[in-house]
C-alpha positions as a Markdown table, in Angstrom:
| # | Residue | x | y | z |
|---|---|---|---|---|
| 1 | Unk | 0.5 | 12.0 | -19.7 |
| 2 | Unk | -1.0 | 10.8 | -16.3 |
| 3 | Unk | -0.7 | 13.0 | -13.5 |
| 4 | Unk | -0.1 | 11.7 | -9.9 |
| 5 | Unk | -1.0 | 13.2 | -6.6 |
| 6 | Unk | 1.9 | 12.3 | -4.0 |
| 7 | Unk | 0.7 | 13.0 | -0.4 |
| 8 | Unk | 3.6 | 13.9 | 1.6 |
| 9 | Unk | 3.1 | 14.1 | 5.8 |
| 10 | Unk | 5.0 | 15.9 | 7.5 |
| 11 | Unk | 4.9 | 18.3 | 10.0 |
| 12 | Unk | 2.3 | 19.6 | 8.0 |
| 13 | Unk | 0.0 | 17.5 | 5.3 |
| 14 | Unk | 0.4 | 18.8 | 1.6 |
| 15 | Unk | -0.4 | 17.5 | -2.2 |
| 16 | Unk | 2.2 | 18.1 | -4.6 |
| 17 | Unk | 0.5 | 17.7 | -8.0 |
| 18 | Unk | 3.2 | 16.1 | -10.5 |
| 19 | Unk | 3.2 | 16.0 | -14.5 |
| 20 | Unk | 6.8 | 15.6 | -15.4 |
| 21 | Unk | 8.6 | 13.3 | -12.9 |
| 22 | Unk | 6.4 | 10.6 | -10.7 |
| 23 | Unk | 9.8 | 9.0 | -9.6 |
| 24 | Unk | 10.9 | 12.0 | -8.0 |
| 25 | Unk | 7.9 | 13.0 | -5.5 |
| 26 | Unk | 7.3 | 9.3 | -4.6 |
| 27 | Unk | 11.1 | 9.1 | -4.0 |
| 28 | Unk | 10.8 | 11.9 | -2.0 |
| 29 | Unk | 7.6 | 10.1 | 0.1 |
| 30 | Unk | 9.0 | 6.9 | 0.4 |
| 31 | Unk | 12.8 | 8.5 | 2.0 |
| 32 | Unk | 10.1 | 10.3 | 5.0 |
| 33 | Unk | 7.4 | 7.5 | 5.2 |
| 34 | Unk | 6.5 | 5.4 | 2.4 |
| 35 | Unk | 3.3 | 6.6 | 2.1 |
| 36 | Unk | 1.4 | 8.6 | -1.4 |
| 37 | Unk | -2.0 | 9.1 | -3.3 |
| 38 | Unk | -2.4 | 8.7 | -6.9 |
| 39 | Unk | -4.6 | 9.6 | -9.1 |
| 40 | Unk | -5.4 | 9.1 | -13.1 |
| 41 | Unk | -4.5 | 5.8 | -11.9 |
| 42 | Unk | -6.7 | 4.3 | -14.8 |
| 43 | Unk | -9.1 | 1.9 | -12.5 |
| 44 | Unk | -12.1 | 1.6 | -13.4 |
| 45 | Unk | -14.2 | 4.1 | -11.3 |
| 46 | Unk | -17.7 | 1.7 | -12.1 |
| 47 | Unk | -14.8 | -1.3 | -10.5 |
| 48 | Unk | -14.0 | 0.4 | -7.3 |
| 49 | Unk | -18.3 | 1.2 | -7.1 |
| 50 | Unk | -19.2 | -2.5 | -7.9 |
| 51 | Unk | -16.6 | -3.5 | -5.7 |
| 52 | Unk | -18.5 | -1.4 | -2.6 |
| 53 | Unk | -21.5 | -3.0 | -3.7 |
| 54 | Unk | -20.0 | -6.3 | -3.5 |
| 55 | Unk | -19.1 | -5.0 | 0.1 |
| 56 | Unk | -22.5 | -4.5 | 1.2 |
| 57 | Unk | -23.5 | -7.7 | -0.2 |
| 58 | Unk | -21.0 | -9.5 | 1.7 |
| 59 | Unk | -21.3 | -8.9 | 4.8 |
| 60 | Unk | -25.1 | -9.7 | 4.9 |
| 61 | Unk | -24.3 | -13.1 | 3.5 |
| 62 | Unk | -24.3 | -15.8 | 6.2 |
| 63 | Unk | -20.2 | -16.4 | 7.2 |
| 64 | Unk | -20.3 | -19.8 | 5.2 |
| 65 | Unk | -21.1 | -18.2 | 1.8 |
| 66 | Unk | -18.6 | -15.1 | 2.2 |
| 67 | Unk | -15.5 | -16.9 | 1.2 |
| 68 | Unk | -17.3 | -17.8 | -2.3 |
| 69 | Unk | -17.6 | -13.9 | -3.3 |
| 70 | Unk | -14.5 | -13.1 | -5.4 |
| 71 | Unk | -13.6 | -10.1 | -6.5 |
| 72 | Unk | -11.6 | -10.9 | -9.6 |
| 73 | Unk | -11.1 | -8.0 | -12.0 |
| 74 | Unk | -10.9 | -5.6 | -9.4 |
| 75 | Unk | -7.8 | -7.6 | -8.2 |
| 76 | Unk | -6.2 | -7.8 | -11.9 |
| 77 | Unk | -6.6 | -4.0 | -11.8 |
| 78 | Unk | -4.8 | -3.5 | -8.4 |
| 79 | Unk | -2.0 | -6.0 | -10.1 |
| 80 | Unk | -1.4 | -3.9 | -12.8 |
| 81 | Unk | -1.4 | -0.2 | -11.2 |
| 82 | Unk | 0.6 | -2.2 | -8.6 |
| 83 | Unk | 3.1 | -3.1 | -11.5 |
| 84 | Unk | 3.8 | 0.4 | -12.6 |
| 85 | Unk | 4.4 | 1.6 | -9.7 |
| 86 | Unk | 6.8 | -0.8 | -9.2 |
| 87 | Unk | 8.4 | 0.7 | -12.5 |
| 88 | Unk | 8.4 | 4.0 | -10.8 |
| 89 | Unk | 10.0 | 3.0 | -7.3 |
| 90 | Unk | 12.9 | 1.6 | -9.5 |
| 91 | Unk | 13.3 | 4.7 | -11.2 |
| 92 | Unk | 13.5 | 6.6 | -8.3 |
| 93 | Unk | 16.3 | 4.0 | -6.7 |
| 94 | Unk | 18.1 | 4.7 | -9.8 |
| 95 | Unk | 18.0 | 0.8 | -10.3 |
| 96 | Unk | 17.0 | -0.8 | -13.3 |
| 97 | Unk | 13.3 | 0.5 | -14.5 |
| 98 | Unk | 12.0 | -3.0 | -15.1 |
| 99 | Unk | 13.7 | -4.6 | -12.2 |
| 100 | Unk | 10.7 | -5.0 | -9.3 |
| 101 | Unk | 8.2 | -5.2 | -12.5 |
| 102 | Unk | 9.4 | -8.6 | -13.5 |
| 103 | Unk | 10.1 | -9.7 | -9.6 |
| 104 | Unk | 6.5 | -9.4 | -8.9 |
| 105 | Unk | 5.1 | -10.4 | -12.8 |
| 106 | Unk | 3.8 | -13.5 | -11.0 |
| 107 | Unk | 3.3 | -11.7 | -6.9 |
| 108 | Unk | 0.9 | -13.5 | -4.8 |
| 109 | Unk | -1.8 | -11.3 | -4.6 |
| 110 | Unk | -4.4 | -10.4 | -1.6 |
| 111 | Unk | -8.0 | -8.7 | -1.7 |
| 112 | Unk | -9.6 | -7.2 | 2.1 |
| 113 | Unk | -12.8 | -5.4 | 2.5 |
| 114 | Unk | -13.4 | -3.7 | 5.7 |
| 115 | Unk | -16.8 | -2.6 | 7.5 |
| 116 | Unk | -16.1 | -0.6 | 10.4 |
| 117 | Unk | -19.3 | 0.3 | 12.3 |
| 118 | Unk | -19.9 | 3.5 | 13.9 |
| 119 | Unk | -18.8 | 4.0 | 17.5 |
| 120 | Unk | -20.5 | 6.2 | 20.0 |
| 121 | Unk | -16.7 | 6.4 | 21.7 |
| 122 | Unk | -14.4 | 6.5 | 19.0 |
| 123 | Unk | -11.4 | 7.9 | 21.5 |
| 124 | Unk | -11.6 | 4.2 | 22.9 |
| 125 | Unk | -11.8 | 2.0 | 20.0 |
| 126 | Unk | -9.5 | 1.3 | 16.9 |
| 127 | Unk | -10.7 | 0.0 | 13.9 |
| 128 | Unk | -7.6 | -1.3 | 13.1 |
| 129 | Unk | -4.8 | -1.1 | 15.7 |
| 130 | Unk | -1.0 | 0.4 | 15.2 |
| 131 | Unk | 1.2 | -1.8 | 12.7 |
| 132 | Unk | 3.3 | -1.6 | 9.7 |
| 133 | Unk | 2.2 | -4.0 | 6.3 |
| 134 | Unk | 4.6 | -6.8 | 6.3 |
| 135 | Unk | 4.2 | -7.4 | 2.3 |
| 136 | Unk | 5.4 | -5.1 | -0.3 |
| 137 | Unk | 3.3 | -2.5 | -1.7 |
| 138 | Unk | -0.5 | -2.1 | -0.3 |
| 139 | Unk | -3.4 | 0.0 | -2.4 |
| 140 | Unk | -5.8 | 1.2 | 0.2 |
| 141 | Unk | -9.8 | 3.0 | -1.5 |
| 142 | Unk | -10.9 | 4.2 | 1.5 |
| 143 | Unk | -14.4 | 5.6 | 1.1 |
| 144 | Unk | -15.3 | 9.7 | 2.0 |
| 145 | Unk | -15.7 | 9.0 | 5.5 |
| 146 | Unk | -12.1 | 8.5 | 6.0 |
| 147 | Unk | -10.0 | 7.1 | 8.9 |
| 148 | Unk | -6.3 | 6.3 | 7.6 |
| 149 | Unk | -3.7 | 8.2 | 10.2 |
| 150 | Unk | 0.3 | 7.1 | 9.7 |
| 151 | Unk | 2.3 | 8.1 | 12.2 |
| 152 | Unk | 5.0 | 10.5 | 11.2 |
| 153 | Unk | 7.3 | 13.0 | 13.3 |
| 154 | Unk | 6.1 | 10.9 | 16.1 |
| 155 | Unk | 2.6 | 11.6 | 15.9 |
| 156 | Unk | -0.4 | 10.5 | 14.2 |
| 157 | Unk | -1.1 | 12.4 | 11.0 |
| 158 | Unk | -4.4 | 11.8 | 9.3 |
| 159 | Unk | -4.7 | 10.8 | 5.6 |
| 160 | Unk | -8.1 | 12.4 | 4.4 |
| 161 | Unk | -10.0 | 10.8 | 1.8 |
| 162 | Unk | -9.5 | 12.7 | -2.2 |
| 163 | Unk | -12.4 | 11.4 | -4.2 |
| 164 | Unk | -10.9 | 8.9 | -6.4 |
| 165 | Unk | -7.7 | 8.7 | -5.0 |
| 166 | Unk | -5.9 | 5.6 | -3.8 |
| 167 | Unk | -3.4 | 5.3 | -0.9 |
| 168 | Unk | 0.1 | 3.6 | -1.7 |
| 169 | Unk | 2.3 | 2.3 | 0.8 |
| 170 | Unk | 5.3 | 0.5 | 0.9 |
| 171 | Unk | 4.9 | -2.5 | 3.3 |
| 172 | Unk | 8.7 | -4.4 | 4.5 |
| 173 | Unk | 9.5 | -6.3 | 1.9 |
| 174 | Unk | 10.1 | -3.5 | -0.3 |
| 175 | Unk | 11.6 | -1.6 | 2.5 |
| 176 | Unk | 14.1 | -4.6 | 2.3 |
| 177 | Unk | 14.7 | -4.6 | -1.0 |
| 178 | Unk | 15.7 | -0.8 | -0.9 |
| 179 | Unk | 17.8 | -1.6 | 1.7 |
| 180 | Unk | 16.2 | 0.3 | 4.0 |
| 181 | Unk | 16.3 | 3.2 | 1.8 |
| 182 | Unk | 12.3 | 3.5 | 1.4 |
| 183 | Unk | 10.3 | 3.7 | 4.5 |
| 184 | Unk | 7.3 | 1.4 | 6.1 |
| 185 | Unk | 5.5 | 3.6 | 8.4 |
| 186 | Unk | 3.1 | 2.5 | 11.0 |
| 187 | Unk | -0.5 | 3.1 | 10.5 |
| 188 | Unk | -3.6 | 2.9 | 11.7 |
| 189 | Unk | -7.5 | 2.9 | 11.3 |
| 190 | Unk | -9.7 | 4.9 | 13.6 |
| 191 | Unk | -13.6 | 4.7 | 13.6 |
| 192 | Unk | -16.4 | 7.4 | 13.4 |
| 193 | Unk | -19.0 | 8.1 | 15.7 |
| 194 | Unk | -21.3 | 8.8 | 13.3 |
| 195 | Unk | -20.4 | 7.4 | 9.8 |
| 196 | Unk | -19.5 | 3.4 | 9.3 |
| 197 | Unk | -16.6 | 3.4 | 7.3 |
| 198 | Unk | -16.2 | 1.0 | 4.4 |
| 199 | Unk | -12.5 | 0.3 | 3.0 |
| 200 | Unk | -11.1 | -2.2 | 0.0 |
| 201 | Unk | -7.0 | -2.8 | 0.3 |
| 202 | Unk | -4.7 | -4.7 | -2.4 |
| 203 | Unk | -1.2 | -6.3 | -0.8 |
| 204 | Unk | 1.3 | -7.3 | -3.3 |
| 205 | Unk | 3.3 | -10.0 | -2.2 |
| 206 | Unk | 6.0 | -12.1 | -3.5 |
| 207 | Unk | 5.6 | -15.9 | -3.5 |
| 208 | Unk | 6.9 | -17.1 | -0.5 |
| 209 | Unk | 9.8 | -19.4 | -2.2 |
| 210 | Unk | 10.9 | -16.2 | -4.0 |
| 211 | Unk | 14.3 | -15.2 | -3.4 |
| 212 | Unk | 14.7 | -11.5 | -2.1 |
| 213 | Unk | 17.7 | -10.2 | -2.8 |
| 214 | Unk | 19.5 | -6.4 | -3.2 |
| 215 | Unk | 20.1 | -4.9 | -6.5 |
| 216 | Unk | 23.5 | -4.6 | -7.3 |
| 217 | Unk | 22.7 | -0.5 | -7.5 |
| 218 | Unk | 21.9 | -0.5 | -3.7 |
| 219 | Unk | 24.7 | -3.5 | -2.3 |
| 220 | Unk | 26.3 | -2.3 | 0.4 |
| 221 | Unk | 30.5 | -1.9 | 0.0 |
| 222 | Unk | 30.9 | -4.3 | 2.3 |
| 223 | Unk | 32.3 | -7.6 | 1.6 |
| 224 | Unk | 29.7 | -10.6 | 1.9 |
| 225 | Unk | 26.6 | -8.1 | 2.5 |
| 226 | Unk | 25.0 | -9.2 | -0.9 |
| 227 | Unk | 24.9 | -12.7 | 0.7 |
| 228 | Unk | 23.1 | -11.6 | 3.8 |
| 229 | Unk | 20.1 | -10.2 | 1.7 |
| 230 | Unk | 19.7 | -14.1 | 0.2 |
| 231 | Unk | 16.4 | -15.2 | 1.8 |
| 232 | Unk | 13.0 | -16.4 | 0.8 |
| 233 | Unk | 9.7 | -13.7 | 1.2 |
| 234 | Unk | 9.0 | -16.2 | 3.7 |
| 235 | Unk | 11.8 | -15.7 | 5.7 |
| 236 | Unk | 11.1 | -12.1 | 5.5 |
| 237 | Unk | 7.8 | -12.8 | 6.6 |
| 238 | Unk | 8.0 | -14.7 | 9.3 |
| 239 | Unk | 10.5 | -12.1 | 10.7 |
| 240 | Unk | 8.1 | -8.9 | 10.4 |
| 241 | Unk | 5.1 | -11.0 | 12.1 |
């Protein structure tokens, strides 16, 4: 049986190692902040290497041949790890298991690599200012150097790299299809003084036409509230921006 590693922040930062019942600690994560680390995840550790290769590579290219590197089994990985967690966010909504599999069999899929030079001030720079991930579910590899910090009982708490490990969050379109129930948190990325940090992140979208709608598990009792939930990922979109 795979084991995950769920990283819950609170007032303090602590790894809860799981065997029995992923469902239940990433339940637990997404109800505070949406945010966990998994591990055993089954990707290809040579992938994630080849794919910080490709990194390097990429941005020494001149800027008209960068959009021509693609990084196409790494991204069919992501999909798949992406798709059974989406099995296990179900589980812990106590909606149908296969529910959000099926919604986002045929997600629009994105692939970012990010080079942040060092910084002789880092107090003064971001590499990545404040914001929350308007898609559903993002897979951050962040390399040893580190830099993730989500802010949680309104301050910034830092997400240290685990060697192998990859950060899960749940961006607002899933928050919407909970119902609010599972959490986008705002996060950040800070830069080192001494260290360039390298990073690779997965978003899982819907297709824009797709209709996003509540499970009948989580409709509120209210007449007519099903209806409001009725719009497009596009519409959702546009609204988070």
């Amino acid at each position: 049986m795979r084991q995950w590693w769920i990283l819950r922040v609170s007032s303090r930062v602590m790894l809860w190692q799981l065997r029995m019942l992923p469902s239940s600690l990433i339940r637990s994560s997404c109800l505070s902040h949406g945010f966990f680390l998994v591990t055993n995840h089954k990707v290809d550790a040579y992938l994630i290497q080849l794919a910080y290769d490709h990194v390097d590579h990429l941005f020494n290219l001149p800027i008209e041949e960068k959009i021509k590197v693609v990084y196409q089994k790494y991204n069919e990985a992501m999909h798949g790890l992406a798709l059974s967690i989406m099995e296990l966010l179900a589980i812990g909504l106590g909606v149908d298991r296969m529910l959000y599999r099926e919604f986002f069999e045929d997600a629009v899929s994105v692939m970012r690599t990010n080079l942040y030079p060092t910084c002789q001030e880092p107090n003064l720079s971001l590499g990545t200012g404040p914001h929350c991930d308007s898609n559903a579910l993002t897979i951050l590899h962040q390399d040893l150097v580190g830099g993730l910090d989500v802010f949680v009982d309104n301050k910034w708490q830092k997400v240290r790299p685990i060697p192998g490990a990859l950060v899960i969050n749940i961006g607002g379109v899933f928050a919407a299809l909970s119902n609010g129930i599972y959490r986008s948190s705002l996060h950040r990325a800070v830069v080192n003084s001494h260290k360039e940090r390298r990073s690779s992140v997965f978003f899982m979208c819907p297709r824009a036409d797709k209709l996003v709608k509540l499970a009948e598990e989580l409709v509120p009792t209210s007449e007519g509230a099903q209806e409001s939930f009725r719009i497009s990922h596009g519409q959702i979109y546009s609204k988070l921006l």
